[in-house]
Biopython code that builds the backbone (N, CA, C, O; Angstrom):
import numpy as np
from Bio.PDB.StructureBuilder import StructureBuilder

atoms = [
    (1, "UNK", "N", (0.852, -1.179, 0.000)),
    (1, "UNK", "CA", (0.000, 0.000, 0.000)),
    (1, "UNK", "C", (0.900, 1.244, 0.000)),
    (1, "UNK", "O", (1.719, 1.372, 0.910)),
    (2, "UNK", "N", (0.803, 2.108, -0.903)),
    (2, "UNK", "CA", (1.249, 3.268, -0.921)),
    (2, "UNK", "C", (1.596, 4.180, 0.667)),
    (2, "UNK", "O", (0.934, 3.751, 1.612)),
    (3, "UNK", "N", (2.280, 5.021, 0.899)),
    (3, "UNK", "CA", (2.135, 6.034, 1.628)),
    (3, "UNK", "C", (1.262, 7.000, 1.734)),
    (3, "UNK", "O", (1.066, 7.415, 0.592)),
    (4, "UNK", "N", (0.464, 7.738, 2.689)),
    (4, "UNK", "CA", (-0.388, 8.798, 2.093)),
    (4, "UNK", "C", (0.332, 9.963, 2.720)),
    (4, "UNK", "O", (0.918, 10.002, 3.802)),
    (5, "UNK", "N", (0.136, 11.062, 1.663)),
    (5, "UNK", "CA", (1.036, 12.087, 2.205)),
    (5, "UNK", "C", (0.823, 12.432, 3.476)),
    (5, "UNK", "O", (-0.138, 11.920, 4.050)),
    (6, "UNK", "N", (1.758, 13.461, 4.246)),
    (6, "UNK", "CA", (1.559, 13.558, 5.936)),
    (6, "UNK", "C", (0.610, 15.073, 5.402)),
    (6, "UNK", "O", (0.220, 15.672, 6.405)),
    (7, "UNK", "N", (0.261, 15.646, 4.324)),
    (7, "UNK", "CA", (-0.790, 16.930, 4.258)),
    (7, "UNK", "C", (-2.421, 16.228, 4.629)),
    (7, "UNK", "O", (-3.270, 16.572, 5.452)),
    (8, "UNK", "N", (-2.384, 14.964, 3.484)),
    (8, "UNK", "CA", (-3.652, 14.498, 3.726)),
    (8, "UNK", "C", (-3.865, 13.646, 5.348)),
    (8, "UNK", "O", (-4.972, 13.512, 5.871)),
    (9, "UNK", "N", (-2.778, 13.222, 5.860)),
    (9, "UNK", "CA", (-3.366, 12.541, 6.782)),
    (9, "UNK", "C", (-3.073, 14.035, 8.063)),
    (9, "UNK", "O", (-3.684, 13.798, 9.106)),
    (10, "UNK", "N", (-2.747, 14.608, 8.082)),
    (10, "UNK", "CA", (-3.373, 15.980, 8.920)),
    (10, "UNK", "C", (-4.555, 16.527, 8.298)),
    (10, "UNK", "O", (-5.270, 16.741, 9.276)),
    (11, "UNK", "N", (-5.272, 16.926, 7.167)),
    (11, "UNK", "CA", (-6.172, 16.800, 6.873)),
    (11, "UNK", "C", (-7.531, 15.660, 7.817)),
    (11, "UNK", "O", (-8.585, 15.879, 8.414)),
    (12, "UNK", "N", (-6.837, 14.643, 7.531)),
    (12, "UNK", "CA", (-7.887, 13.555, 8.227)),
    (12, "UNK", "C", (-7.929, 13.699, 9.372)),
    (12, "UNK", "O", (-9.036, 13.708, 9.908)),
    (13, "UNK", "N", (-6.631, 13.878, 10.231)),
    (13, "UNK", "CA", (-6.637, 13.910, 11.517)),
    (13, "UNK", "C", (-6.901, 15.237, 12.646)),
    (13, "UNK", "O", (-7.173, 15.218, 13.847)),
    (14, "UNK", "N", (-6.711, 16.245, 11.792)),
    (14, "UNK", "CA", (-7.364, 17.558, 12.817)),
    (14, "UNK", "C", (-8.222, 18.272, 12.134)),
    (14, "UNK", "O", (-8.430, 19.469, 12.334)),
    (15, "UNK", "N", (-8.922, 17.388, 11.053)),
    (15, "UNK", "CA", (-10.117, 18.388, 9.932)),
    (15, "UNK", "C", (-11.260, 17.606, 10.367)),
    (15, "UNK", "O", (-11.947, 17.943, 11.331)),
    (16, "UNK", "N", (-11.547, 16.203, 9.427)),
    (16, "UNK", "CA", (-12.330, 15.139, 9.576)),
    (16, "UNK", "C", (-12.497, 14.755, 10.612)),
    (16, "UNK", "O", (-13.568, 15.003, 11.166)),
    (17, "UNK", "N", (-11.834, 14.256, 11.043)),
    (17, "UNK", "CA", (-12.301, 13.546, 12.438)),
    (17, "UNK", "C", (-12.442, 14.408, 13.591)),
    (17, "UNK", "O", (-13.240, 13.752, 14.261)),
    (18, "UNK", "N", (-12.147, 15.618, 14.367)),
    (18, "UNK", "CA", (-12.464, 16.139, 14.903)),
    (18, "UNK", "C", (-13.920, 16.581, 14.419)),
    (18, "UNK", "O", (-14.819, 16.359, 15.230)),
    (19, "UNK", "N", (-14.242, 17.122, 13.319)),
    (19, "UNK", "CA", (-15.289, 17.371, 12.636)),
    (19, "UNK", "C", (-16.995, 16.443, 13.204)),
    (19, "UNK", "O", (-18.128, 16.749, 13.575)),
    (20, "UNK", "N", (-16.121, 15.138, 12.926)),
    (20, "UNK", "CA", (-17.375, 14.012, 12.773)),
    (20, "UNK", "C", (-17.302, 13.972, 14.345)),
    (20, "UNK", "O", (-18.467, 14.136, 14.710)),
    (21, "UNK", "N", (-16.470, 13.829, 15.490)),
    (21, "UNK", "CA", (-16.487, 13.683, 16.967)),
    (21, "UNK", "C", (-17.412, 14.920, 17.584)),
    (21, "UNK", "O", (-18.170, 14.635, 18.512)),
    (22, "UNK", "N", (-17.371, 16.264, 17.099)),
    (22, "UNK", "CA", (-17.923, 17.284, 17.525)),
    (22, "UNK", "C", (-19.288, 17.166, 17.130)),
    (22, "UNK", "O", (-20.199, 17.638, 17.811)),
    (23, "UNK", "N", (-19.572, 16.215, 15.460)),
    (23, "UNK", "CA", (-21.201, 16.108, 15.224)),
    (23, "UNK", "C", (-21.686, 15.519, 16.208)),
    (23, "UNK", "O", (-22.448, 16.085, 16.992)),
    (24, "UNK", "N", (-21.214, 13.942, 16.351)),
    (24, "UNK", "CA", (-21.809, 13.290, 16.955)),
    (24, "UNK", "C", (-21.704, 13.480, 18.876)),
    (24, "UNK", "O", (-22.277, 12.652, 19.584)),
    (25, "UNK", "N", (-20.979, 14.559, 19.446)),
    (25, "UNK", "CA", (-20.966, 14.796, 20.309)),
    (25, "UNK", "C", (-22.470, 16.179, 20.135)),
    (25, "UNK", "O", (-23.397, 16.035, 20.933)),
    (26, "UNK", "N", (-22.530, 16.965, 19.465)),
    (26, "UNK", "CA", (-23.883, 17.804, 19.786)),
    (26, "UNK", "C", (-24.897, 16.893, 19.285)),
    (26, "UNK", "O", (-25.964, 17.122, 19.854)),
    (27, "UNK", "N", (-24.977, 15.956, 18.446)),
    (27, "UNK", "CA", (-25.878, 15.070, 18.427)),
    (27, "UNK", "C", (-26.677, 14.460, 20.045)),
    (27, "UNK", "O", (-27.846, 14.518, 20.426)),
    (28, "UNK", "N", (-25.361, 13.865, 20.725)),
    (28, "UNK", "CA", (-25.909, 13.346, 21.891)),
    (28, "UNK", "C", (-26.337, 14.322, 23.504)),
    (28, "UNK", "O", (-26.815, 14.064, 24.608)),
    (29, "UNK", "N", (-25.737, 15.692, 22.656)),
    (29, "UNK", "CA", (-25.833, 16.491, 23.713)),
    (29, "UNK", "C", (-26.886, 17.094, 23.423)),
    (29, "UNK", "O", (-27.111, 17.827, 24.387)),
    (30, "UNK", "N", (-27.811, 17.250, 22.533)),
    (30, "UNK", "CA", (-28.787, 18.038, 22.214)),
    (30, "UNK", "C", (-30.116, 16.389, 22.292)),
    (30, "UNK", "O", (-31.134, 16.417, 22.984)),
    (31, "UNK", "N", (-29.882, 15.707, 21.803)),
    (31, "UNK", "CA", (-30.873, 14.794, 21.863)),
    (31, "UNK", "C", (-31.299, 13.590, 22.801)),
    (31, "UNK", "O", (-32.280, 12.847, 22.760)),
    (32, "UNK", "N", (-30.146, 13.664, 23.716)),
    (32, "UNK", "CA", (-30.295, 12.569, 24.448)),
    (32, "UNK", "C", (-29.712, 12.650, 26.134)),
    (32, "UNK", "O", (-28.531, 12.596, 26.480)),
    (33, "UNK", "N", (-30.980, 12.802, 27.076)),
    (33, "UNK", "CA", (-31.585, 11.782, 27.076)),
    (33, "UNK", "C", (-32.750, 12.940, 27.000)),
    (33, "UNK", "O", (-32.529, 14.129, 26.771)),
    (34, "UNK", "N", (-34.194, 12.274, 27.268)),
    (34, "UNK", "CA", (-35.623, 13.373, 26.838)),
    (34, "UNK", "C", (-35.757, 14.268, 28.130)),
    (34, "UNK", "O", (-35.101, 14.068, 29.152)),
    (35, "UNK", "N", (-36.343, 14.908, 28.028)),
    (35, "UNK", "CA", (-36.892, 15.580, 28.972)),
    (35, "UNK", "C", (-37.418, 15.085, 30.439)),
    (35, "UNK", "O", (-37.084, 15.446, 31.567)),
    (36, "UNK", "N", (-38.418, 14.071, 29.965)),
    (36, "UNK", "CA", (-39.055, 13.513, 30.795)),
    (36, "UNK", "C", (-38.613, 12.176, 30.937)),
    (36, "UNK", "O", (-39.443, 11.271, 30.851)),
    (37, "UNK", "N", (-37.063, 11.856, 31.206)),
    (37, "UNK", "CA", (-36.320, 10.955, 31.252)),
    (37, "UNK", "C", (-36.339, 10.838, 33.047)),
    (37, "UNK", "O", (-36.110, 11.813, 33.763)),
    (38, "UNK", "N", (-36.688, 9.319, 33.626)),
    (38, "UNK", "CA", (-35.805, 9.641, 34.810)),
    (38, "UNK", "C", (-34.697, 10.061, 35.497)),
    (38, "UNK", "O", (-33.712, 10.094, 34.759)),
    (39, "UNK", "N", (-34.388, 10.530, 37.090)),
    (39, "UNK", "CA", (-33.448, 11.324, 37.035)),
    (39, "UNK", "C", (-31.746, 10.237, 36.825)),
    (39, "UNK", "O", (-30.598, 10.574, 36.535)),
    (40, "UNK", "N", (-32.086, 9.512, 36.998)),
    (40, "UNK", "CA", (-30.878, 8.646, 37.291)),
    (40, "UNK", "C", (-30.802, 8.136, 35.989)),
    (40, "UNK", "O", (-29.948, 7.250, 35.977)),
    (41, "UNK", "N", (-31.552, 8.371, 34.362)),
    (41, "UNK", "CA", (-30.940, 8.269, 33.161)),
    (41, "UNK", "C", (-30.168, 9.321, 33.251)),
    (41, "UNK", "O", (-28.945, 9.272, 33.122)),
    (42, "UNK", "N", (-30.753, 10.237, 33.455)),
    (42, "UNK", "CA", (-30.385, 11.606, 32.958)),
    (42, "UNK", "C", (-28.706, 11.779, 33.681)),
    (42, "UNK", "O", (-27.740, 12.227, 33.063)),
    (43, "UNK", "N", (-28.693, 11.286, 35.158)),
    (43, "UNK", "CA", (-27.014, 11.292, 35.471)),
    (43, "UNK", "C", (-26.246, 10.416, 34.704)),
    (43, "UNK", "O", (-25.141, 10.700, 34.241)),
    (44, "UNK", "N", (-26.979, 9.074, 34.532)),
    (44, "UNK", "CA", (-25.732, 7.861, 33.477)),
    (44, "UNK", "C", (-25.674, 9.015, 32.123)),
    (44, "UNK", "O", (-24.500, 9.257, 31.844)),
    (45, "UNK", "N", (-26.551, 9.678, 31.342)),
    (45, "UNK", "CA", (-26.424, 10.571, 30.077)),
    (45, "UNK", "C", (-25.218, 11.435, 30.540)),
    (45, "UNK", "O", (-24.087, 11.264, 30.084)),
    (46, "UNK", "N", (-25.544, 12.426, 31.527)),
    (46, "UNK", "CA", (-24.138, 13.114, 31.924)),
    (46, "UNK", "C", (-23.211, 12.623, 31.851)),
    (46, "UNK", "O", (-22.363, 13.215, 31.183)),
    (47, "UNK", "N", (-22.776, 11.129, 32.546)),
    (47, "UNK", "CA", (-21.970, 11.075, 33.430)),
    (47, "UNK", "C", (-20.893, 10.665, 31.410)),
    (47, "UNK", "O", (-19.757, 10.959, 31.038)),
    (48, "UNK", "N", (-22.035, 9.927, 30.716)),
    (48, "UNK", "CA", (-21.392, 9.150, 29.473)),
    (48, "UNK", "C", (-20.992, 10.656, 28.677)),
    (48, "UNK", "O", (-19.837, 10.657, 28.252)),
    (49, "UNK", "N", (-21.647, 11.718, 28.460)),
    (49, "UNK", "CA", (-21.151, 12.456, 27.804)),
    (49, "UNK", "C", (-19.762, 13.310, 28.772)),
    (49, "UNK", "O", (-18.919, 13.601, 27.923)),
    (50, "UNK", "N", (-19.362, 13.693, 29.916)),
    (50, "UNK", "CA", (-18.124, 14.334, 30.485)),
    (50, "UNK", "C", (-17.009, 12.902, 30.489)),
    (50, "UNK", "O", (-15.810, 13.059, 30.258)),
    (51, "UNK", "N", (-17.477, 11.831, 30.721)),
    (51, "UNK", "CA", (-16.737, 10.664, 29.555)),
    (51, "UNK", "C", (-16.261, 10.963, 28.394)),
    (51, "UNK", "O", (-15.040, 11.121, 28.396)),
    (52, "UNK", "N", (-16.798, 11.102, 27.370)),
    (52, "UNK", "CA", (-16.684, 11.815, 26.374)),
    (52, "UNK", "C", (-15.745, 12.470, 25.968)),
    (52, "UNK", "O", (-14.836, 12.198, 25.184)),
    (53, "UNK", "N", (-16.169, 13.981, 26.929)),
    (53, "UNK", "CA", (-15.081, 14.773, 26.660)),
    (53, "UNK", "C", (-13.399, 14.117, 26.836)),
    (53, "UNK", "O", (-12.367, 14.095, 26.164)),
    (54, "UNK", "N", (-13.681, 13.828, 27.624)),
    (54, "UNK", "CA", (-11.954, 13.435, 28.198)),
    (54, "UNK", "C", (-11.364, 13.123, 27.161)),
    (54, "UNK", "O", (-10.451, 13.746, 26.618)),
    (55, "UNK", "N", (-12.276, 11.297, 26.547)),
    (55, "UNK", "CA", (-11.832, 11.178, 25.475)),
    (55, "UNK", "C", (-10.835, 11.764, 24.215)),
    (55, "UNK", "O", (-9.694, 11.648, 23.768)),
    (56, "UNK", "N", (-12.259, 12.553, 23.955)),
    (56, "UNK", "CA", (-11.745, 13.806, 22.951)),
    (56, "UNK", "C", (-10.330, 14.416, 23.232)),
    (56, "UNK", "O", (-9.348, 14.447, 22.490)),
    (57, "UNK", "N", (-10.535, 15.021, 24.848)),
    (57, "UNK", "CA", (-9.048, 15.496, 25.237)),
    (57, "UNK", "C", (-7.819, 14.196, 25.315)),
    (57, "UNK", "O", (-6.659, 14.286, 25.719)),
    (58, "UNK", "N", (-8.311, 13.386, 24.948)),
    (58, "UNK", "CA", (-7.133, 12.198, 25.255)),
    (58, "UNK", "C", (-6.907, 12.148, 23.764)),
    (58, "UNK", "O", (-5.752, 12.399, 23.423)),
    (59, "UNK", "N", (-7.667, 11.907, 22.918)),
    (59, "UNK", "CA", (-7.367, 12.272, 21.587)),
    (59, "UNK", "C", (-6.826, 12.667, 21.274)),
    (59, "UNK", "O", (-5.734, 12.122, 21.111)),
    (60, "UNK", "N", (-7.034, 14.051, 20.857)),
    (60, "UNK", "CA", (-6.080, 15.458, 20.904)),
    (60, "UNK", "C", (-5.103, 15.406, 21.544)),
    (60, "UNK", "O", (-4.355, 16.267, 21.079)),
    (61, "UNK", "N", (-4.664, 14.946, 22.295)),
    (61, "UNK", "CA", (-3.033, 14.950, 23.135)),
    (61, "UNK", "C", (-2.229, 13.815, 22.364)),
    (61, "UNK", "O", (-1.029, 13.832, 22.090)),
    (62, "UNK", "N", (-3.149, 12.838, 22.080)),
    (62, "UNK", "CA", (-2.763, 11.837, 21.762)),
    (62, "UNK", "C", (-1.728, 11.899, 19.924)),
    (62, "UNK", "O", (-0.868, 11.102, 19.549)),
    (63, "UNK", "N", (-2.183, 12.928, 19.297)),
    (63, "UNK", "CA", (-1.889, 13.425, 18.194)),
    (63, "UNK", "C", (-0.457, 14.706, 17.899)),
    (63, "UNK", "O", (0.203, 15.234, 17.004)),
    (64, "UNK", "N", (-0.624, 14.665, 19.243)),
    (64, "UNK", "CA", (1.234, 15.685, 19.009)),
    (64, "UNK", "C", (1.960, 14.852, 19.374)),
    (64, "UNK", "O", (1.948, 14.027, 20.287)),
    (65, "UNK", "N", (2.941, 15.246, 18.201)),
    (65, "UNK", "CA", (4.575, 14.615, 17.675)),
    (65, "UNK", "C", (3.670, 13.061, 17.937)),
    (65, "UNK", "O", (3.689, 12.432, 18.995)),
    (66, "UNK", "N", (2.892, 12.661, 16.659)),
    (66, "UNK", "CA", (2.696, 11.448, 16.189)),
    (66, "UNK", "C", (3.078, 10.921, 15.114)),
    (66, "UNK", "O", (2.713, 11.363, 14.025)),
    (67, "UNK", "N", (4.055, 9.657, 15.270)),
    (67, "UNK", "CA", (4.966, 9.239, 13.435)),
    (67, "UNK", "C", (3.447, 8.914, 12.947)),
    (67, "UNK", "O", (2.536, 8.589, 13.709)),
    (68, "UNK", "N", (3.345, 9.058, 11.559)),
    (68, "UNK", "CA", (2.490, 7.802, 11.100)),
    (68, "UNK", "C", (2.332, 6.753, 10.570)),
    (68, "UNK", "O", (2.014, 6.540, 9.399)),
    (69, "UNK", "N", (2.635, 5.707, 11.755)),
    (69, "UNK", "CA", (2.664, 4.445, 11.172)),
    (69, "UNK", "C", (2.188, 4.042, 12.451)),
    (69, "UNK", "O", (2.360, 4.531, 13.568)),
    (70, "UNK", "N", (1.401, 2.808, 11.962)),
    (70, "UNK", "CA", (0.729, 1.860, 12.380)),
    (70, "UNK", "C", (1.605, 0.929, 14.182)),
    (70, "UNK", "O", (2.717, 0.444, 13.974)),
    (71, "UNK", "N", (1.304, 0.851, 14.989)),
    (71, "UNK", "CA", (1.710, 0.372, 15.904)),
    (71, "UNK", "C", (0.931, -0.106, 17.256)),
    (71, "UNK", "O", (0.131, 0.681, 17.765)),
    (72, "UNK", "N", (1.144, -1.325, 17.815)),
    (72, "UNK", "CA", (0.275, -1.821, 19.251)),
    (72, "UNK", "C", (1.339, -1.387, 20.278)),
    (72, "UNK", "O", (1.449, -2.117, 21.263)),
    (73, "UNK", "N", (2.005, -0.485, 20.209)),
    (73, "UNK", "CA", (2.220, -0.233, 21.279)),
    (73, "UNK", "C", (1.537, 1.135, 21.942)),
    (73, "UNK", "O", (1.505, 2.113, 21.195)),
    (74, "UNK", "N", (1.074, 1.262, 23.075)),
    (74, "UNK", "CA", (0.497, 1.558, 24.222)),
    (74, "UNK", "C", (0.874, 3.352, 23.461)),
    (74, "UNK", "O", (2.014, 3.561, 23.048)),
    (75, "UNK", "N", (-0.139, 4.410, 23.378)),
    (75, "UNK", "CA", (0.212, 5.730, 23.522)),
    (75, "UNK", "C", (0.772, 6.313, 24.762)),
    (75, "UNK", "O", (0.531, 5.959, 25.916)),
    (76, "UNK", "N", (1.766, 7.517, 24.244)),
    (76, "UNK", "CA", (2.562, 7.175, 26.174)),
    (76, "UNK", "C", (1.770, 9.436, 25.971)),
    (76, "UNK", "O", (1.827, 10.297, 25.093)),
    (77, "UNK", "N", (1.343, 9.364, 26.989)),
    (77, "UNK", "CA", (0.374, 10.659, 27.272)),
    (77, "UNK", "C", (1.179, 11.716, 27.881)),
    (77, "UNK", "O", (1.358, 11.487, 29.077)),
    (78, "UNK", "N", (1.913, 13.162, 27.330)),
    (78, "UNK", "CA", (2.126, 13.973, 28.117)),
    (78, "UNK", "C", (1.299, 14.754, 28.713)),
    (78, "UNK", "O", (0.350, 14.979, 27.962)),
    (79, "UNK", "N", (1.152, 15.558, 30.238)),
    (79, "UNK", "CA", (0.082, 15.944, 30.306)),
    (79, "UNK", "C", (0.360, 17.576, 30.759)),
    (79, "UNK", "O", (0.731, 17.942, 31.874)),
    (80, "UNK", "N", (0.123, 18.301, 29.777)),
    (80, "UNK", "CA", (0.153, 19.677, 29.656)),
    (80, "UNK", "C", (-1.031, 20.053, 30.023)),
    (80, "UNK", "O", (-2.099, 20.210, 29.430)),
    (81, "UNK", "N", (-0.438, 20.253, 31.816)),
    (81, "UNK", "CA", (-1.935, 21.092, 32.011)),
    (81, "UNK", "C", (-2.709, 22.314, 31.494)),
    (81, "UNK", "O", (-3.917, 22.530, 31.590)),
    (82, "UNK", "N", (-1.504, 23.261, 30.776)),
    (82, "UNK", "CA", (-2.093, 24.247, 29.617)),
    (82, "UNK", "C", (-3.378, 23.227, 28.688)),
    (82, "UNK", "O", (-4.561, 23.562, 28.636)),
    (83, "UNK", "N", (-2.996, 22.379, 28.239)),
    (83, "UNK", "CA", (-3.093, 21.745, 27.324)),
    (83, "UNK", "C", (-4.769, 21.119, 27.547)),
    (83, "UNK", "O", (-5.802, 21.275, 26.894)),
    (84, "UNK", "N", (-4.450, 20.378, 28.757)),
    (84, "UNK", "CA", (-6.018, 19.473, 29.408)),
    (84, "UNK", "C", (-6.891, 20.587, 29.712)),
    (84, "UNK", "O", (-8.086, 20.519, 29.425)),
    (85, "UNK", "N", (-6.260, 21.875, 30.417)),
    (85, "UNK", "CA", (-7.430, 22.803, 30.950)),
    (85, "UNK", "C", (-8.017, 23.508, 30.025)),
    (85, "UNK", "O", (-9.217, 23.720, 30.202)),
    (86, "UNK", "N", (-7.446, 24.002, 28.939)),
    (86, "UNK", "CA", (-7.933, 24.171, 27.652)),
    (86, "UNK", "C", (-9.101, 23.181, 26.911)),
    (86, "UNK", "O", (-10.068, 23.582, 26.263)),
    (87, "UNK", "N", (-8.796, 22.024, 27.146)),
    (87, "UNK", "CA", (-9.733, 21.169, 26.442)),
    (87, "UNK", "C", (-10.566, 21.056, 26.982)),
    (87, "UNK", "O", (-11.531, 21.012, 26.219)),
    (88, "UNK", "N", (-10.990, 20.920, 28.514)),
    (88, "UNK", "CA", (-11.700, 21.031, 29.710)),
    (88, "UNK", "C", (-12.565, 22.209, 29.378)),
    (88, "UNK", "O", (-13.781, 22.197, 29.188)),
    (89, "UNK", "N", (-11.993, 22.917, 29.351)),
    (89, "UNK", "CA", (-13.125, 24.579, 29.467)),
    (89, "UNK", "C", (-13.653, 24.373, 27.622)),
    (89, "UNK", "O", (-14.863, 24.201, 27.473)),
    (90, "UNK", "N", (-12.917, 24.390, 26.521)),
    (90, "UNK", "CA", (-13.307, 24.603, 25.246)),
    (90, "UNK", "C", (-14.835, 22.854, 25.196)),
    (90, "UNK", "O", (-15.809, 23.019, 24.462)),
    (91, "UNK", "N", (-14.730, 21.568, 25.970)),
    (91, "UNK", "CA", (-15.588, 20.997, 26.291)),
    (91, "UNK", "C", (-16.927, 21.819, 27.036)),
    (91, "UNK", "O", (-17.860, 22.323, 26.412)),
    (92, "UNK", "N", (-16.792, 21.812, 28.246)),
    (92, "UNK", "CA", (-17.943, 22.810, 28.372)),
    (92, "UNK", "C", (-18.230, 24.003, 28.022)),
    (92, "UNK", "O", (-19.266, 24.487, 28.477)),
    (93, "UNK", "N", (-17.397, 24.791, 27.130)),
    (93, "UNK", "CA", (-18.466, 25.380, 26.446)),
    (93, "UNK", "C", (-19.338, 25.009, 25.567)),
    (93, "UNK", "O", (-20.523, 25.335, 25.495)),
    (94, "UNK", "N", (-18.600, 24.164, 24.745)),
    (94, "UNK", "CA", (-19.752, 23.182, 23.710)),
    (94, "UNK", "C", (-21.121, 22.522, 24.680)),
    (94, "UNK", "O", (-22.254, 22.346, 24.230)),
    (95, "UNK", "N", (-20.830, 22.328, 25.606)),
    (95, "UNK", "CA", (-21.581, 21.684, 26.145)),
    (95, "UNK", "C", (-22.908, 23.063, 26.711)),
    (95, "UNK", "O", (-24.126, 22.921, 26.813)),
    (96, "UNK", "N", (-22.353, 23.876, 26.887)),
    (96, "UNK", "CA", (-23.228, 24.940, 27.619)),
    (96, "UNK", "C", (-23.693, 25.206, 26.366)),
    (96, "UNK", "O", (-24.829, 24.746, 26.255)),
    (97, "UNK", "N", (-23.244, 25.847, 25.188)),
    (97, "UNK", "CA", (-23.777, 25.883, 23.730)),
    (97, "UNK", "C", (-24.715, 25.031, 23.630)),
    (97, "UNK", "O", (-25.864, 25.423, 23.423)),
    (98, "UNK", "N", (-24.419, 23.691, 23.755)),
    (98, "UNK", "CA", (-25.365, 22.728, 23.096)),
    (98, "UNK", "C", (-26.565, 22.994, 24.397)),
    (98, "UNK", "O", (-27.700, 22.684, 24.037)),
    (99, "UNK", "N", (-26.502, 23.310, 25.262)),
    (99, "UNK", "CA", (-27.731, 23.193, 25.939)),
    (99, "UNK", "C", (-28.626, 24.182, 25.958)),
    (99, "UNK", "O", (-29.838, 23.988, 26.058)),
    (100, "UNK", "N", (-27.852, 25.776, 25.823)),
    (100, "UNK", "CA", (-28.610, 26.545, 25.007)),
    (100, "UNK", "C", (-29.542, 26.708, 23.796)),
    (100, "UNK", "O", (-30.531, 27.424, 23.636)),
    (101, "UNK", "N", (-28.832, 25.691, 22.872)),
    (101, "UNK", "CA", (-29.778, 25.518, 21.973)),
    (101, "UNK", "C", (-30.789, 24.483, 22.378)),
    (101, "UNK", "O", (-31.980, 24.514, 22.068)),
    (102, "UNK", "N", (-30.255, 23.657, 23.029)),
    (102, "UNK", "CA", (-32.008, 22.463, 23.668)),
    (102, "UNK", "C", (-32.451, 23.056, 23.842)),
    (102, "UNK", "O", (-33.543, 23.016, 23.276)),
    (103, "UNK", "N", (-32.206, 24.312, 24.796)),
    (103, "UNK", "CA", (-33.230, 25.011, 25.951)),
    (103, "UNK", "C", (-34.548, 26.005, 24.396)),
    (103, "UNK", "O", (-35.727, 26.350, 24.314)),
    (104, "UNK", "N", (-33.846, 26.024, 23.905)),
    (104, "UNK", "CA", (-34.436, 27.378, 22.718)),
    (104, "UNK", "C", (-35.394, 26.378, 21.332)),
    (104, "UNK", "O", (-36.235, 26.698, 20.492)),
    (105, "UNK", "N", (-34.747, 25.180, 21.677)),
    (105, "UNK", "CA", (-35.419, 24.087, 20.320)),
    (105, "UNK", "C", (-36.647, 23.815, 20.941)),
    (105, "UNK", "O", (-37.473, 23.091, 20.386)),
]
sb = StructureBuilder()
sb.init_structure("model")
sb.init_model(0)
sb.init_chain("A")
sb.init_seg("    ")
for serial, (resi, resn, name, xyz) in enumerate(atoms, 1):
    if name == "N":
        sb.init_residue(resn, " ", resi, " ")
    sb.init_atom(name, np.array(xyz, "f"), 0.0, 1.0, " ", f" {name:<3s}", serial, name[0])
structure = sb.get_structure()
């Protein structure tokens, strides 16, 4: 299999896929769980979407100074608290966004 250039696979990796993670994150933040959900869905819904975020922030960390090539070995995580608290706050705002718009839909 060919190489793919390192333009397109930054392309894929901080265009696309952040892209499709942020849909399907206001997807679940705007639609789920209902209104008239019990209260203890409604904490497992929280608790799975600030799950979520981390993710995302584990992601994103996970992507500086990355070779690209294929490997099982274990991602080793620096942790720039610039870095996490940034992702932390830029998470809930999406999240306060997205609930603004529930609140208004």
């Amino acid at each position: 299999m060919p190489d793919i250039s390192p333009e397109v696979m930054k392309t894929i990796e901080w265009g696309i896929v952040p892209l499709i993670l942020v849909g399907i994150l206001a997807h679940f933040l705007i639609n789920i769980p209902d209104k008239n959900a019990p209260d203890a869905i409604k904490r497992s819904s929280f608790s799975g979407k600030f799950a979520g975020f981390i993710i995302f922030a584990l992601f994103v960390l996970s992507q500086r100074n990355r070779e690209l090539l294929f490997s099982f070995d274990m991602p080793v995580y620096e942790f720039d608290f610039l870095l996490i608290g940034g992702s932390i706050v830029g998470g809930c705002i999406f999240a306060w966004i997205f609930k603004l718009i529930k609140t208004k839909k």
